[in-house]
N, CA and C atoms of all chains as a GROMACS GRO file, in nm:
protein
  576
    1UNK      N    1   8.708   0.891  -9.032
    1UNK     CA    2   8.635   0.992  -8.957
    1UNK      C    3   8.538   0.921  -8.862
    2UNK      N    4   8.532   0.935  -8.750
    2UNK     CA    5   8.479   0.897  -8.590
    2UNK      C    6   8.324   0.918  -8.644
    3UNK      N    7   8.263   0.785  -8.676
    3UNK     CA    8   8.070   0.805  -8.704
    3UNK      C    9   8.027   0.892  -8.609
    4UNK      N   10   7.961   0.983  -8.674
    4UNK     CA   11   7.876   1.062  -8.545
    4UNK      C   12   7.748   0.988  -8.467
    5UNK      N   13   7.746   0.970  -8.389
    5UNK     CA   14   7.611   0.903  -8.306
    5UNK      C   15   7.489   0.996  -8.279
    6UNK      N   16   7.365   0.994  -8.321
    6UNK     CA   17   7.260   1.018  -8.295
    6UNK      C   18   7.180   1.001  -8.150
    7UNK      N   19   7.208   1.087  -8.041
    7UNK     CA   20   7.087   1.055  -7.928
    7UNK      C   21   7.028   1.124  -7.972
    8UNK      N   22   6.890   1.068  -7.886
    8UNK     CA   23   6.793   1.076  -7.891
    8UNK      C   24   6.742   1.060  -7.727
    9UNK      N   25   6.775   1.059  -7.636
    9UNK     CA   26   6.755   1.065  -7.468
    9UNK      C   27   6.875   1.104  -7.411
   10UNK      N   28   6.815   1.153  -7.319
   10UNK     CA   29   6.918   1.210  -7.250
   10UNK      C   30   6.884   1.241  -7.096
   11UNK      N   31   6.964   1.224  -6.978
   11UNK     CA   32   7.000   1.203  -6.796
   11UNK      C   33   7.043   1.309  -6.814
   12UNK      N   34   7.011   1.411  -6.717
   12UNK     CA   35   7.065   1.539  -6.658
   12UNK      C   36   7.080   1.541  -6.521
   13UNK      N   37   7.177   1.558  -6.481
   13UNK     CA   38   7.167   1.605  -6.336
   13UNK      C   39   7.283   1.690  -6.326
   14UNK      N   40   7.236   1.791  -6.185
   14UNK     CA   41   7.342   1.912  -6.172
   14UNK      C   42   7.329   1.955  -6.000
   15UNK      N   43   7.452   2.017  -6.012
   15UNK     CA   44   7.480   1.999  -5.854
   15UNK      C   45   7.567   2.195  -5.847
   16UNK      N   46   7.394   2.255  -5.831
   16UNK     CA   47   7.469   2.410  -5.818
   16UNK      C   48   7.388   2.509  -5.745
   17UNK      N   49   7.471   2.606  -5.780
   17UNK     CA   50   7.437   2.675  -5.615
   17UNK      C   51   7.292   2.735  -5.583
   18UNK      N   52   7.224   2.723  -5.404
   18UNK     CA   53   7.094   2.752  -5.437
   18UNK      C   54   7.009   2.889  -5.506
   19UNK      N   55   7.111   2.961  -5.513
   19UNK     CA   56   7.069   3.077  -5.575
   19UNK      C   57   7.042   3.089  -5.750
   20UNK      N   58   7.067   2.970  -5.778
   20UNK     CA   59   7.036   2.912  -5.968
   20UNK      C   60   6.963   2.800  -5.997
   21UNK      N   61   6.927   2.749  -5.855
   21UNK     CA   62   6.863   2.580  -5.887
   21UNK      C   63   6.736   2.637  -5.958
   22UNK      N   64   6.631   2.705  -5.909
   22UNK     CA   65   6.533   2.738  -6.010
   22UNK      C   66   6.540   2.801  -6.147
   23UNK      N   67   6.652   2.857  -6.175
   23UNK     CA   68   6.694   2.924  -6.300
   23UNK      C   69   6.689   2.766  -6.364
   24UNK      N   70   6.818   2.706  -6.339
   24UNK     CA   71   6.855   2.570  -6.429
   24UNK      C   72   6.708   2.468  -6.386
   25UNK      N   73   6.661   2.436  -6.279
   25UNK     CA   74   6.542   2.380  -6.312
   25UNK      C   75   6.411   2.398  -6.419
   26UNK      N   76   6.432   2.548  -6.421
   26UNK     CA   77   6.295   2.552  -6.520
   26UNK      C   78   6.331   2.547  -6.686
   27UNK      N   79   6.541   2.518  -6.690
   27UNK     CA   80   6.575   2.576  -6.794
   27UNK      C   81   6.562   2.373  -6.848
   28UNK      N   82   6.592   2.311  -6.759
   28UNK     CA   83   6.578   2.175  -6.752
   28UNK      C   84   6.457   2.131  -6.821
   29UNK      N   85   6.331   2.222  -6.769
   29UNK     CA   86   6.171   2.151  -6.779
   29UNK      C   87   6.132   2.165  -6.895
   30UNK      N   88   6.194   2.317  -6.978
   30UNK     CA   89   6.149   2.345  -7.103
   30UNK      C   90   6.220   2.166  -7.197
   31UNK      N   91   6.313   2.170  -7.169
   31UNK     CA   92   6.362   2.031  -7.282
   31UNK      C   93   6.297   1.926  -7.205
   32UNK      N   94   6.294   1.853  -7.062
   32UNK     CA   95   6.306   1.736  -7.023
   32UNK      C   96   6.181   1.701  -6.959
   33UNK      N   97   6.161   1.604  -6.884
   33UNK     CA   98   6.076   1.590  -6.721
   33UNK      C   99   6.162   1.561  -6.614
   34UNK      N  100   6.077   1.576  -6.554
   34UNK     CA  101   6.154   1.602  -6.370
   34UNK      C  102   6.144   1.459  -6.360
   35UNK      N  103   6.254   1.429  -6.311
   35UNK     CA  104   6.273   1.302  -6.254
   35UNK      C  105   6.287   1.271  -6.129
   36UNK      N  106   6.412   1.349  -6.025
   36UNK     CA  107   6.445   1.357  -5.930
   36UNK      C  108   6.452   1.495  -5.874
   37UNK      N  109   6.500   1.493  -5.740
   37UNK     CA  110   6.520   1.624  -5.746
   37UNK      C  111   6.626   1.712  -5.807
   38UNK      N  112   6.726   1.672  -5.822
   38UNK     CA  113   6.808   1.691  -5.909
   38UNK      C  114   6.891   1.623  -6.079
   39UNK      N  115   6.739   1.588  -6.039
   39UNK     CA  116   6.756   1.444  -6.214
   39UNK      C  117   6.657   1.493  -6.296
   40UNK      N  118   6.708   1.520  -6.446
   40UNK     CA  119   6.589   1.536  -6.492
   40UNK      C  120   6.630   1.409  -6.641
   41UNK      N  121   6.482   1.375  -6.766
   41UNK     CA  122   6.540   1.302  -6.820
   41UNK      C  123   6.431   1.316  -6.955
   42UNK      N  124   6.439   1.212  -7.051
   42UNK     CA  125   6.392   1.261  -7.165
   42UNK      C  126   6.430   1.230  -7.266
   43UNK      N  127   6.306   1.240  -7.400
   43UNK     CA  128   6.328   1.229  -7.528
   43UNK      C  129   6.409   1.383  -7.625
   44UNK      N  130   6.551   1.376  -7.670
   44UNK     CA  131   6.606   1.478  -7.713
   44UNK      C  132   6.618   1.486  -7.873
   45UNK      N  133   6.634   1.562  -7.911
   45UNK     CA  134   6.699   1.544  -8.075
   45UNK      C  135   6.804   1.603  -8.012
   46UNK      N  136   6.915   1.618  -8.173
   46UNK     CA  137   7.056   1.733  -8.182
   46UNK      C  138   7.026   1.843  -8.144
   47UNK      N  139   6.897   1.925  -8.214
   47UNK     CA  140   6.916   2.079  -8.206
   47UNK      C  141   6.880   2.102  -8.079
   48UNK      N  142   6.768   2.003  -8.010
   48UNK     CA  143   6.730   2.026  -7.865
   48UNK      C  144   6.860   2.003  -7.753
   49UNK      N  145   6.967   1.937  -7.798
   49UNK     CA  146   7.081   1.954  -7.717
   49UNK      C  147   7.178   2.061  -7.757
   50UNK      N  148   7.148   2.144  -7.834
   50UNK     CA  149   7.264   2.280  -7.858
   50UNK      C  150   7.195   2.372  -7.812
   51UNK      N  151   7.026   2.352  -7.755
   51UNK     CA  152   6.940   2.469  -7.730
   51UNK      C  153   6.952   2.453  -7.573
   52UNK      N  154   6.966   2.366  -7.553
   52UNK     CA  155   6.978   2.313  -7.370
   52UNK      C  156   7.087   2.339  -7.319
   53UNK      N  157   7.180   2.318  -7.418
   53UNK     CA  158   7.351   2.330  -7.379
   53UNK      C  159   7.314   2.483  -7.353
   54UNK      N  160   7.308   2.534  -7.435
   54UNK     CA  161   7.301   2.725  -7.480
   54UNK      C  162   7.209   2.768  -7.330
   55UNK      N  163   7.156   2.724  -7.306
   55UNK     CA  164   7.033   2.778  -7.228
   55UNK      C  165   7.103   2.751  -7.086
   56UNK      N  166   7.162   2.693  -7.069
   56UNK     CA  167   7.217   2.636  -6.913
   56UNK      C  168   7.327   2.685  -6.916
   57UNK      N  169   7.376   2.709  -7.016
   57UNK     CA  170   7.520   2.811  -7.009
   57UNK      C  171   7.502   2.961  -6.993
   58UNK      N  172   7.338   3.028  -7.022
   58UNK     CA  173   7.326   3.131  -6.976
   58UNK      C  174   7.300   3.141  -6.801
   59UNK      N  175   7.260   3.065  -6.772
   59UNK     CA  176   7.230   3.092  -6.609
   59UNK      C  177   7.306   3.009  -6.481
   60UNK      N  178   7.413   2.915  -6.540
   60UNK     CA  179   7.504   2.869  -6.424
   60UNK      C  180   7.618   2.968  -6.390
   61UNK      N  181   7.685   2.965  -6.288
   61UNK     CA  182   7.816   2.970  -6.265
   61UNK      C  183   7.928   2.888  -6.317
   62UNK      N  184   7.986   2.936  -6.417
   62UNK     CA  185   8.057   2.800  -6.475
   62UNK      C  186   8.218   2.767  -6.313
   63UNK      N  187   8.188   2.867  -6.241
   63UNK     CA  188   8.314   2.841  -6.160
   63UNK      C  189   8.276   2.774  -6.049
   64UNK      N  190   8.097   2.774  -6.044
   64UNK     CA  191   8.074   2.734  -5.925
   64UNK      C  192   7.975   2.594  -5.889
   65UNK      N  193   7.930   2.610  -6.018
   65UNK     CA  194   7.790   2.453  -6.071
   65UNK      C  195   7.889   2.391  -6.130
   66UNK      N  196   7.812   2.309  -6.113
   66UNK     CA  197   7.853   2.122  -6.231
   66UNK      C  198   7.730   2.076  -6.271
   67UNK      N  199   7.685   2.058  -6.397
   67UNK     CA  200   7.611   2.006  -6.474
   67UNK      C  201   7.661   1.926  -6.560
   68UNK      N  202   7.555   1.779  -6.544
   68UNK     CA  203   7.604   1.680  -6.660
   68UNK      C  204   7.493   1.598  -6.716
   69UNK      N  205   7.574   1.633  -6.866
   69UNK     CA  206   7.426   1.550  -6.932
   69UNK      C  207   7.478   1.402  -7.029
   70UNK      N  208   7.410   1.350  -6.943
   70UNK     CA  209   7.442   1.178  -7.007
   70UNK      C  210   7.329   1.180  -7.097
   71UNK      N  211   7.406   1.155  -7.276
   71UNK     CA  212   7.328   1.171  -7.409
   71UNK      C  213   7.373   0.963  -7.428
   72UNK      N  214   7.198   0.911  -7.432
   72UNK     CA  215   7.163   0.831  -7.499
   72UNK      C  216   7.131   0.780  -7.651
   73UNK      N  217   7.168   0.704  -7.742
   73UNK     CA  218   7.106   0.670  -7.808
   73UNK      C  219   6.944   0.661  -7.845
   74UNK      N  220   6.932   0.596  -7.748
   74UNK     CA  221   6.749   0.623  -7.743
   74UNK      C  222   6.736   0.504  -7.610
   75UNK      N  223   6.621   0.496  -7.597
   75UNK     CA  224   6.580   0.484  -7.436
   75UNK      C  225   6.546   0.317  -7.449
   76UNK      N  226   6.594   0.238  -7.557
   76UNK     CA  227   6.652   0.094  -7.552
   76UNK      C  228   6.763   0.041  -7.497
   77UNK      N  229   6.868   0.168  -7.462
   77UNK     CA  230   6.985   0.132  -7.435
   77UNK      C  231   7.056   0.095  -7.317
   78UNK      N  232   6.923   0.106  -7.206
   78UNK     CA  233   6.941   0.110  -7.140
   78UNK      C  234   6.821   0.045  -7.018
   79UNK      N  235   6.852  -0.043  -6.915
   79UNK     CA  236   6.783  -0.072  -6.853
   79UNK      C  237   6.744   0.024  -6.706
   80UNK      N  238   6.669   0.007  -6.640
   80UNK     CA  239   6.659   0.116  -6.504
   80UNK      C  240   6.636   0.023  -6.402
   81UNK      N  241   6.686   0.089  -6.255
   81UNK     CA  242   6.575  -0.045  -6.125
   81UNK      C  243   6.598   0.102  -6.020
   82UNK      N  244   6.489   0.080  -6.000
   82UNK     CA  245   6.435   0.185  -5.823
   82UNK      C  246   6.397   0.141  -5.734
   83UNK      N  247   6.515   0.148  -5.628
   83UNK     CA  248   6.484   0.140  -5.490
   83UNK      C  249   6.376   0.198  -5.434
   84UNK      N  250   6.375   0.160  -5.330
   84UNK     CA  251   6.308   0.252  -5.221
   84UNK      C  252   6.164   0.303  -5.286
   85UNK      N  253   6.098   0.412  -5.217
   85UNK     CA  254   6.050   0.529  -5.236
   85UNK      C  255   5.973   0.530  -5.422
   86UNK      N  256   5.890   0.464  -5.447
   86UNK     CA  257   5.891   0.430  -5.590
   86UNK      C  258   5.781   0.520  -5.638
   87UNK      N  259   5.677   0.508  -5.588
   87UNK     CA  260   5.605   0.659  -5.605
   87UNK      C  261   5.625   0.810  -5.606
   88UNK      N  262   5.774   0.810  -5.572
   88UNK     CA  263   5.842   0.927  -5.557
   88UNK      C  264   5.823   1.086  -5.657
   89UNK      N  265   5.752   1.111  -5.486
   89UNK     CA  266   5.703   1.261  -5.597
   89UNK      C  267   5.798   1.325  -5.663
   90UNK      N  268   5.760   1.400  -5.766
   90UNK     CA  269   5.881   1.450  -5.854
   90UNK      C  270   5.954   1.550  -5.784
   91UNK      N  271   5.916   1.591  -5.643
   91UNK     CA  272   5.983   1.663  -5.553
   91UNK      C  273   5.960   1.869  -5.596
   92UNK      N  274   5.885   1.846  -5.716
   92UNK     CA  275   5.863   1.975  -5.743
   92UNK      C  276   5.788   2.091  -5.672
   93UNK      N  277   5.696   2.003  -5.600
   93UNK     CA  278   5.682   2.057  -5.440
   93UNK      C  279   5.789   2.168  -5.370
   94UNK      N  280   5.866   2.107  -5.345
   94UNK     CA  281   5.971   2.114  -5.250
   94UNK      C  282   6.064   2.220  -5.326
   95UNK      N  283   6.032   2.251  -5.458
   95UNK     CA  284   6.167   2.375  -5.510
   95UNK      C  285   6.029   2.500  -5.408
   96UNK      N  286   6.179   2.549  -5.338
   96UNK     CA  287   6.115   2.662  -5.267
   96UNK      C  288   6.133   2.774  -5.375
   97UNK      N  289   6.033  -1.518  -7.634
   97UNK     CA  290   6.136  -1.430  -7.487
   97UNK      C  291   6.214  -1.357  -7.546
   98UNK      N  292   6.154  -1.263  -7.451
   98UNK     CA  293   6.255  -1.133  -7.442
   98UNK      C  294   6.441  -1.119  -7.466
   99UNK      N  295   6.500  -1.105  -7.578
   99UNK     CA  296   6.616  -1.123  -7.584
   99UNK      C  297   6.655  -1.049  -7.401
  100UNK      N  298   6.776  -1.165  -7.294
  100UNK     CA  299   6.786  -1.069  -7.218
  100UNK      C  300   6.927  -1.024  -7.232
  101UNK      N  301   6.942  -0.887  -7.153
  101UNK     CA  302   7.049  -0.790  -7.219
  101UNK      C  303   7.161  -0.790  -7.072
  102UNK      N  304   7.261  -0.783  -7.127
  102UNK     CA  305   7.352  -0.839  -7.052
  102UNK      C  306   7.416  -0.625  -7.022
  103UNK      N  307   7.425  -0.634  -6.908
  103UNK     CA  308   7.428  -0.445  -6.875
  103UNK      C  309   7.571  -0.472  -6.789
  104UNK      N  310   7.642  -0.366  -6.870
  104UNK     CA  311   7.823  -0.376  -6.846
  104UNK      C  312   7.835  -0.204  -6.762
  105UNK      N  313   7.756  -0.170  -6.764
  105UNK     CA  314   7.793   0.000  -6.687
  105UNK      C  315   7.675   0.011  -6.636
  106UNK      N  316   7.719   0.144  -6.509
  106UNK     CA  317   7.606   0.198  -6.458
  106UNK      C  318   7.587   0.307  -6.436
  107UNK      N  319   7.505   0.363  -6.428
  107UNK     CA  320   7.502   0.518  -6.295
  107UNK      C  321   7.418   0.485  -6.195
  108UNK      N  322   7.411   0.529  -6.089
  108UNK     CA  323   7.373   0.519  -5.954
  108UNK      C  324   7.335   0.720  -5.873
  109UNK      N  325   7.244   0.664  -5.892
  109UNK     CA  326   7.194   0.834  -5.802
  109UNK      C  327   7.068   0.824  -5.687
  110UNK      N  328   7.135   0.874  -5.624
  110UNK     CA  329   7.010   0.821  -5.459
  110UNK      C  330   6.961   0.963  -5.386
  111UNK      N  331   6.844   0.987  -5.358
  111UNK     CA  332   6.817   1.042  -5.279
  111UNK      C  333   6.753   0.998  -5.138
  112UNK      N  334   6.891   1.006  -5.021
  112UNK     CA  335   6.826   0.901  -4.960
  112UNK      C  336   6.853   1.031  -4.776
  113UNK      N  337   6.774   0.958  -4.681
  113UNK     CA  338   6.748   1.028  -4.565
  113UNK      C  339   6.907   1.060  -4.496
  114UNK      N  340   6.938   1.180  -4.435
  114UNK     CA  341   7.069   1.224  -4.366
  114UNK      C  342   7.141   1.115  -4.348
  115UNK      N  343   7.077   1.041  -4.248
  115UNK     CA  344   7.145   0.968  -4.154
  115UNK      C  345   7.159   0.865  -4.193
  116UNK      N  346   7.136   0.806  -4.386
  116UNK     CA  347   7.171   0.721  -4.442
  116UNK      C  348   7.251   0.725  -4.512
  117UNK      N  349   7.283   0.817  -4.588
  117UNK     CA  350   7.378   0.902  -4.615
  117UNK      C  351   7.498   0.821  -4.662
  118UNK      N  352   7.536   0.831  -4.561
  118UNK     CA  353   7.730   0.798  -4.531
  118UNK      C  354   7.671   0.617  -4.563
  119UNK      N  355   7.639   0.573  -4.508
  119UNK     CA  356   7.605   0.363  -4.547
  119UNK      C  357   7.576   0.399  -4.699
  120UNK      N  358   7.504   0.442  -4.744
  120UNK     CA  359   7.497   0.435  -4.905
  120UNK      C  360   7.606   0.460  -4.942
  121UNK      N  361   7.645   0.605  -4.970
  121UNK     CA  362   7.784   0.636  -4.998
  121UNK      C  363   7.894   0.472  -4.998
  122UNK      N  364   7.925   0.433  -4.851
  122UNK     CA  365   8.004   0.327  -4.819
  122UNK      C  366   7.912   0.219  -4.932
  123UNK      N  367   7.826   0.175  -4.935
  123UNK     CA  368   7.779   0.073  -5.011
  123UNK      C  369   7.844   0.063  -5.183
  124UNK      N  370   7.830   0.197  -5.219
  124UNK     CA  371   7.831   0.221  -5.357
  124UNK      C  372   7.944   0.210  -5.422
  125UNK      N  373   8.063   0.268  -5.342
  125UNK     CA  374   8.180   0.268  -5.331
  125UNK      C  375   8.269   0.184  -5.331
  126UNK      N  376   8.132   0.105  -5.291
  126UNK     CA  377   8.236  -0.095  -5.302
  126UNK      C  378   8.226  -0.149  -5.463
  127UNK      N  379   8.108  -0.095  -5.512
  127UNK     CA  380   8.131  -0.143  -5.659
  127UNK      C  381   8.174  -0.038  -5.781
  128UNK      N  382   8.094   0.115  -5.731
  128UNK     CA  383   8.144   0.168  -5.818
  128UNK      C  384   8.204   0.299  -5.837
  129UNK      N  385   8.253   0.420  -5.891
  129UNK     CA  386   8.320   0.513  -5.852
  129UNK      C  387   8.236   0.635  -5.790
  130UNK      N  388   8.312   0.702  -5.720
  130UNK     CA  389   8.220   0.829  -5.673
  130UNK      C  390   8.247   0.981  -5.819
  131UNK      N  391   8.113   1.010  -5.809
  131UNK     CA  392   8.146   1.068  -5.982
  131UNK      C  393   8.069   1.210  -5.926
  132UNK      N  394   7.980   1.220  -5.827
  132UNK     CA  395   7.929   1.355  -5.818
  132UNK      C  396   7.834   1.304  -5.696
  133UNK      N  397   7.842   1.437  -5.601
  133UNK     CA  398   7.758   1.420  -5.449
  133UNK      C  399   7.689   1.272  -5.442
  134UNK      N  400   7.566   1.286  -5.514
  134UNK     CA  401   7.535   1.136  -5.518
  134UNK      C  402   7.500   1.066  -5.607
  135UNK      N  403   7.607   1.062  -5.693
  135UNK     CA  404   7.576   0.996  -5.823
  135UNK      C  405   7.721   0.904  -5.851
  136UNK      N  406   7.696   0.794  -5.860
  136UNK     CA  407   7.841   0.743  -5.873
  136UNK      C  408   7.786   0.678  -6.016
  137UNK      N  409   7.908   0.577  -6.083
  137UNK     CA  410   7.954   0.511  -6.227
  137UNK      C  411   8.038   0.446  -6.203
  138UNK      N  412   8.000   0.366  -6.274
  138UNK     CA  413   8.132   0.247  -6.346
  138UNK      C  414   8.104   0.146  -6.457
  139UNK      N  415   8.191   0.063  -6.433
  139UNK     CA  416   8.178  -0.096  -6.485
  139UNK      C  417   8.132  -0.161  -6.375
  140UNK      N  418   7.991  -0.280  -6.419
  140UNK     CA  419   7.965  -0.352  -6.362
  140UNK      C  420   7.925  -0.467  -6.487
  141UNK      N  421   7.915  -0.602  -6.345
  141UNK     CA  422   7.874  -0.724  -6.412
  141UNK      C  423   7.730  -0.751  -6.318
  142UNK      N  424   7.665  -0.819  -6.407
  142UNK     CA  425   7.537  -0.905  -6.398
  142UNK      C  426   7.551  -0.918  -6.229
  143UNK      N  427   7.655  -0.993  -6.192
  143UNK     CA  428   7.609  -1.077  -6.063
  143UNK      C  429   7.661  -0.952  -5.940
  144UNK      N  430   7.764  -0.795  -6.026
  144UNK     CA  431   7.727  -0.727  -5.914
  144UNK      C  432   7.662  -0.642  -5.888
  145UNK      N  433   7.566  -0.645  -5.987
  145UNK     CA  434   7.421  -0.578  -6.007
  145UNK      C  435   7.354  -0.640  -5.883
  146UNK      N  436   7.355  -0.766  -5.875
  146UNK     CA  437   7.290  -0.839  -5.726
  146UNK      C  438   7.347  -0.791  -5.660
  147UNK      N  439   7.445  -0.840  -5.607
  147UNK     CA  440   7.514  -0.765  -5.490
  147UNK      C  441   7.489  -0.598  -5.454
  148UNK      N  442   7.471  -0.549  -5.559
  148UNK     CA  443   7.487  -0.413  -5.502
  148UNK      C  444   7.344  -0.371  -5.413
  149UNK      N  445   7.227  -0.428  -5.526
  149UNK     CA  446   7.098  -0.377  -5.511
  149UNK      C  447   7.078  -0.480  -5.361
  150UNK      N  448   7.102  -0.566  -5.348
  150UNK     CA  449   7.095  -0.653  -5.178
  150UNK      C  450   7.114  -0.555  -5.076
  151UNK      N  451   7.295  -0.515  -5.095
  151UNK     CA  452   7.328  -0.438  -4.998
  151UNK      C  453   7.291  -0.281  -4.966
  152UNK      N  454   7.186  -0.250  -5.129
  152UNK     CA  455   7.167  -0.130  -5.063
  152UNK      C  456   7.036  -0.164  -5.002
  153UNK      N  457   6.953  -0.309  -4.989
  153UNK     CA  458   6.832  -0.294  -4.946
  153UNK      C  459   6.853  -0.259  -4.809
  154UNK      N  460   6.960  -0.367  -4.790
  154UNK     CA  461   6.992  -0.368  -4.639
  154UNK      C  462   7.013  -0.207  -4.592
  155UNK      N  463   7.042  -0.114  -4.659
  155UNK     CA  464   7.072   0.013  -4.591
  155UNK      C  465   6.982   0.121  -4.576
  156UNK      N  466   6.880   0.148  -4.704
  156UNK     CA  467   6.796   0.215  -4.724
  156UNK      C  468   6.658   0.204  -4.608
  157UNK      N  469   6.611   0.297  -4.605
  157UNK     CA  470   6.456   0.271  -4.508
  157UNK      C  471   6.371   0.290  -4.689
  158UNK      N  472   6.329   0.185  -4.748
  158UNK     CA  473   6.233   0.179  -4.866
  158UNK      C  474   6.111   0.298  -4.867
  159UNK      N  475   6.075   0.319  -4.748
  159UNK     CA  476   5.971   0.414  -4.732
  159UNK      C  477   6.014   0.576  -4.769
  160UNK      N  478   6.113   0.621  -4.754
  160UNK     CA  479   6.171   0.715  -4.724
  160UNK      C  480   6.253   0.750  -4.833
  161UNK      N  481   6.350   0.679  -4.873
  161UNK     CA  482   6.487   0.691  -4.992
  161UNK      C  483   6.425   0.652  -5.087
  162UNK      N  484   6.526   0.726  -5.197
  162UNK     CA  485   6.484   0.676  -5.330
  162UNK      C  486   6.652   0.634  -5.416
  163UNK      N  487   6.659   0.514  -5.458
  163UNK     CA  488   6.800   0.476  -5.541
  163UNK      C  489   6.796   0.482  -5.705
  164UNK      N  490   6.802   0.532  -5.770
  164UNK     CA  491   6.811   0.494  -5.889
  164UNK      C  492   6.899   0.402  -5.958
  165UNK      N  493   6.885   0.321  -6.065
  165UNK     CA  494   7.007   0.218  -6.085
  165UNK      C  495   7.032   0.244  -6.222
  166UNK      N  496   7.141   0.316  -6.325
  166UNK     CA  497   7.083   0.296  -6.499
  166UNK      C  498   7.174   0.232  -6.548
  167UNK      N  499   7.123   0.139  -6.608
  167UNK     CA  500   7.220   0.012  -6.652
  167UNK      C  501   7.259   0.007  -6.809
  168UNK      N  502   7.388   0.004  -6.814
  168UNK     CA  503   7.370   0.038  -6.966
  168UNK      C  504   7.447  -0.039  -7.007
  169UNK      N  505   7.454  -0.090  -7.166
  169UNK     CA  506   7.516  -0.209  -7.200
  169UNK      C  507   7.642  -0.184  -7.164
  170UNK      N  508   7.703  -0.065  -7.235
  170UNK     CA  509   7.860  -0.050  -7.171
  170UNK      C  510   7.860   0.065  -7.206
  171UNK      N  511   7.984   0.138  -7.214
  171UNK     CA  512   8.024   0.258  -7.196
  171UNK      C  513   8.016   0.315  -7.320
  172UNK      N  514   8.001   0.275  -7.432
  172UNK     CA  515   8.032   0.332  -7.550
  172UNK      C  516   7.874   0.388  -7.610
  173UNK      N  517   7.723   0.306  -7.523
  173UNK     CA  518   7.612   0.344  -7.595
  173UNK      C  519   7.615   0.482  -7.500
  174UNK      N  520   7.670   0.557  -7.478
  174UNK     CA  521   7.629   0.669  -7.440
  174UNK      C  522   7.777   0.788  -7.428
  175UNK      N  523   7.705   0.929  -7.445
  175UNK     CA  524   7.807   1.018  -7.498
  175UNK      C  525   7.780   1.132  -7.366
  176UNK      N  526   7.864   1.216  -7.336
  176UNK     CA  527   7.869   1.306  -7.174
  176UNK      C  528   7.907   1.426  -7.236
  177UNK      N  529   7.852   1.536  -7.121
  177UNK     CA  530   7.909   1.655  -7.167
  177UNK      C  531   7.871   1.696  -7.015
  178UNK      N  532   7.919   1.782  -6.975
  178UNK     CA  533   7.942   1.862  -6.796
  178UNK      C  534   8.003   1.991  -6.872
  179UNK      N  535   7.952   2.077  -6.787
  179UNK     CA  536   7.916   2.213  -6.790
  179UNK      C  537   7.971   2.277  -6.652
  180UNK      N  538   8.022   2.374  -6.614
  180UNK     CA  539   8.067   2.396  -6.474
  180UNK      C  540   8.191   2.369  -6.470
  181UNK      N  541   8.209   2.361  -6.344
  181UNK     CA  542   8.328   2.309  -6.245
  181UNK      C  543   8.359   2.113  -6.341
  182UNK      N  544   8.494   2.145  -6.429
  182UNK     CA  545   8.491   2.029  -6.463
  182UNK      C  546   8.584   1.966  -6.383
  183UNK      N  547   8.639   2.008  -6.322
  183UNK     CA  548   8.756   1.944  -6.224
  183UNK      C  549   8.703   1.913  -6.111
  184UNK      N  550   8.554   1.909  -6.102
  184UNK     CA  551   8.503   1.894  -5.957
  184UNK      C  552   8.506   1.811  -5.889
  185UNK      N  553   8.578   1.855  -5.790
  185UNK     CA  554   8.638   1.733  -5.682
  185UNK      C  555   8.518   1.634  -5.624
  186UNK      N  556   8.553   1.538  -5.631
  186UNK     CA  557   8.446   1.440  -5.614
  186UNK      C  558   8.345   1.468  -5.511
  187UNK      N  559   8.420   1.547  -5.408
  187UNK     CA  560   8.306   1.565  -5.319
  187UNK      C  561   8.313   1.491  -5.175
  188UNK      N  562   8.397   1.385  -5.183
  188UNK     CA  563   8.396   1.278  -5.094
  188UNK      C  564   8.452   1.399  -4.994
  189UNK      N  565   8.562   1.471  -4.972
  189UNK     CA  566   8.566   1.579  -4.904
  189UNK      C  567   8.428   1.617  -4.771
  190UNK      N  568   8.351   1.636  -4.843
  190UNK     CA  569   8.210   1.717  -4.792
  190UNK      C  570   8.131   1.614  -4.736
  191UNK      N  571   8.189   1.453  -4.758
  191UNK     CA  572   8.079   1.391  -4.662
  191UNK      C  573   8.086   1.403  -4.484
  192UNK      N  574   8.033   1.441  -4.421
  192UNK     CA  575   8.050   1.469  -4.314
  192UNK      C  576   8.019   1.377  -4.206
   0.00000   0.00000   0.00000
């Protein structure tokens, strides 16, 4: 039987239509932080990913969004590097 | 010293100015796959971790864009789930 793996972090990003970006953004903020403008990221458990899954499945278009969530182990697993723009406001400004 | 960690995958997500656009895109594309508007993945090695981050200096205006880089040991420390449009065409379509 396939070990089950435990994350514990987790990369979101989603690419949907403007008439839901604030629905799925604020549905994003309750679990994560804003990362990008369309990135969000974070410390998760299990149940917080069946409550996020659940919650973003109430307010997308499943025919018309794409949402994807890259589930980490935990936030050792991984290294980061940022270009550019490094002070980069979280762009939360900018949700009209 | 820091055990250092040898990073076999990536994701790549940029928010970068119009008219840079299409040179990133072209940059990214040389090392790794196009996976969503602007988020690409793959396999990478150490030395084209250099290469990549060089050539996107050369493209980016630093002031302006923002690149993200997430480096992960390999493909297996991390688990995916997408929501939506799972057949979603890469997109390369829509670069204009």
């Amino acid at each position: 039987m396939k070990k089950s793996v435990n994350y514990n972090y987790a990369f979101v990003f989603y690419d949907v239509g403007e008439k839901r970006v604030q629905k799925v953004f604020k549905v994003c903020k309750k679990y994560l932080s804003h990362f990008q403008f369309s990135v969000f990221r974070g410390e998760m458990t299990p149940s917080k990913f069946i409550a996020l899954r659940n919650d973003l499945k109430k307010v997308i278009d499943e025919n018309e969004d794409f949402v994807c969530i890259i589930k980490l182990m935990n936030d050792n697993v991984f290294g980061e590097e940022t270009l550019g723009k490094s002070d980069h406001e979280t762009g939360e400004a900018l949700i009209l």
